[in-house]
C-alpha positions as CSV (number, residue, x, y, z in Angstrom):
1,X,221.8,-38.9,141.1
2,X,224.2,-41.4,140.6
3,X,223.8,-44.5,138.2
4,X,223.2,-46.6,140.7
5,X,220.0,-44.4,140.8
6,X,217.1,-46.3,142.4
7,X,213.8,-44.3,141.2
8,X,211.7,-45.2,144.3
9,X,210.2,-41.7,145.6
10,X,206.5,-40.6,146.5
11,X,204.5,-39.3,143.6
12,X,201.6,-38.2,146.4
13,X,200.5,-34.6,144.9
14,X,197.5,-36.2,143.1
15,X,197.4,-39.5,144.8
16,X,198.5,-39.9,148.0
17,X,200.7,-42.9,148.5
18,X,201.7,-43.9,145.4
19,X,205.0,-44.7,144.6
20,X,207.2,-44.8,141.3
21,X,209.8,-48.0,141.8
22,X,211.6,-50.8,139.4
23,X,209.8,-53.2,138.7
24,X,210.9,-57.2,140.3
25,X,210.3,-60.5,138.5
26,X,206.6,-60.8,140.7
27,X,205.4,-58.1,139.0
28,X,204.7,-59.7,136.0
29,X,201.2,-60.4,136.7
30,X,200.0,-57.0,137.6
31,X,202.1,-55.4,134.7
32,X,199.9,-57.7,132.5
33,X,196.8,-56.7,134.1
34,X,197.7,-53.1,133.5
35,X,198.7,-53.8,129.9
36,X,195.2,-55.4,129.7
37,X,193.5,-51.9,131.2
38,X,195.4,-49.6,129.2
39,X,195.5,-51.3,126.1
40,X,191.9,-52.6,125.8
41,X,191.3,-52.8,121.8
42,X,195.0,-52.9,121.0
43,X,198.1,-55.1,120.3
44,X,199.3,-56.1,123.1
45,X,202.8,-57.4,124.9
46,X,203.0,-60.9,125.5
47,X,203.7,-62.8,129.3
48,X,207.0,-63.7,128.1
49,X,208.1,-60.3,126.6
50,X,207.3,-58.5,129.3
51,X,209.0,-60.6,131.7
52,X,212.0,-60.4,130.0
53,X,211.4,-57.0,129.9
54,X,211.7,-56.8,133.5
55,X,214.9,-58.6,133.7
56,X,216.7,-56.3,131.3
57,X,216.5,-52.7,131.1
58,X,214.3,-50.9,134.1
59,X,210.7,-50.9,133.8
60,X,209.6,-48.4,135.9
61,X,206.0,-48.9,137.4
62,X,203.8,-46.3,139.4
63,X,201.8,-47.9,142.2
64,X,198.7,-46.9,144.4
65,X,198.2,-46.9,147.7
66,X,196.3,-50.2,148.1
67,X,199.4,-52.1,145.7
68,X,197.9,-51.7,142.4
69,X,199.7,-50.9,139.5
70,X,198.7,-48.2,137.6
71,X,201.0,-46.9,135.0
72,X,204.4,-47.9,133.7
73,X,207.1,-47.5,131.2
74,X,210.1,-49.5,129.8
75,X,214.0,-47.7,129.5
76,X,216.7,-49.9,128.1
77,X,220.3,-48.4,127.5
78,X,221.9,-49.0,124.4
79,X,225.2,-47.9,123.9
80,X,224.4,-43.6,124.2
81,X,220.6,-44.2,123.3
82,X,218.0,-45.2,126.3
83,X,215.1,-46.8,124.7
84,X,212.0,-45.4,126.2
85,X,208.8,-47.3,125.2
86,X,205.9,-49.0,126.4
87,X,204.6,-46.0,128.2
88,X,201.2,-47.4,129.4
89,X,198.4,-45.9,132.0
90,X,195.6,-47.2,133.7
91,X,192.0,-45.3,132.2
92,X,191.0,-44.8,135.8
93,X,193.9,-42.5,136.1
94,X,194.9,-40.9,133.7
95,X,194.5,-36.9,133.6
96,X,196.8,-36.5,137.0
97,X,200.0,-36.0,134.6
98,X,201.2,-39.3,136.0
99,X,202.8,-40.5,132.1
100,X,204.4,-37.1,131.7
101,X,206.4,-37.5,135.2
102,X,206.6,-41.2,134.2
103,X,208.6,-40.0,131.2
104,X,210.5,-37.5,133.2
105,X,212.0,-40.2,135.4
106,X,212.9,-42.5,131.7
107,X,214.8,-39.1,130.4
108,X,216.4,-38.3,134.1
109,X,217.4,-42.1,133.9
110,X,219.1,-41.8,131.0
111,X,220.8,-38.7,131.7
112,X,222.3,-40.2,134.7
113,X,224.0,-42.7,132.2
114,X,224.5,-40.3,130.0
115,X,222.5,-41.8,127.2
116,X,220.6,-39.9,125.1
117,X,216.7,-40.7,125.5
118,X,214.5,-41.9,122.1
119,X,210.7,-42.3,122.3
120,X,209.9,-45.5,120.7
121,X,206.6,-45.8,119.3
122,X,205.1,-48.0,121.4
123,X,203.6,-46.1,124.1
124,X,199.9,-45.7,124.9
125,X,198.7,-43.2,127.3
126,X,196.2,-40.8,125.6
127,X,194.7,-38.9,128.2
């Protein structure tokens, strides 16, 4: 890996055609609507915190097959720390160890910038 790593790869063991990838400005919607799944009784991220979210830092989303997003997490590099928070996944599909390779990819991506990683307290993704 190099650090202009791009995490796009197949994650198809479980659930075939779902991809892990960076998430773009126009997934702002769908990361709410995952928030809104995964979080249901909790405090939640606003519109405009996530978005800016998205433009700094990589927030790393898992996809399906059909284009839905179903799990997610949030790296930002700070100096020699990568912030790794928000780990959210969607109840429907949890159980197929999707957050624990989510989390993988958020300590391989601060390795590759040699950062080291630190598991903020906001992440959701009981099982």
């Amino acid at each position: 890996m190099s650090p202009t790593f791009d995490p796009t790869s197949v994650l198809d063991d479980d659930l075939p055609g779902t991809v892990l990838r960076r998430a773009s400005a126009g997934d702002v919607d769908a990361i709410i609507g995952l928030v809104r799944r995964a979080w249901a009784d909790g405090r939640r991220p606003d519109r405009a915190h996530l978005a800016h979210l998205v433009h700094h830092g990589w927030f790393l989303v898992v996809e399906s097959a059909d284009g839905e997003l179903i799990g997610a997490v949030h790296v930002r590099m700070q100096r020699t720390i990568g912030h790794v928070s928000l780990l959210m996944m969607d109840p429907r599909h949890r159980g197929h160890g999707l957050a624990t390779r989510l989390l993988g990819v958020a300590d391989a991506l601060c390795a590759v910038f040699g950062c080291t990683p630190y598991e903020e307290l906001e992440i959701h993704a009981a099982a």
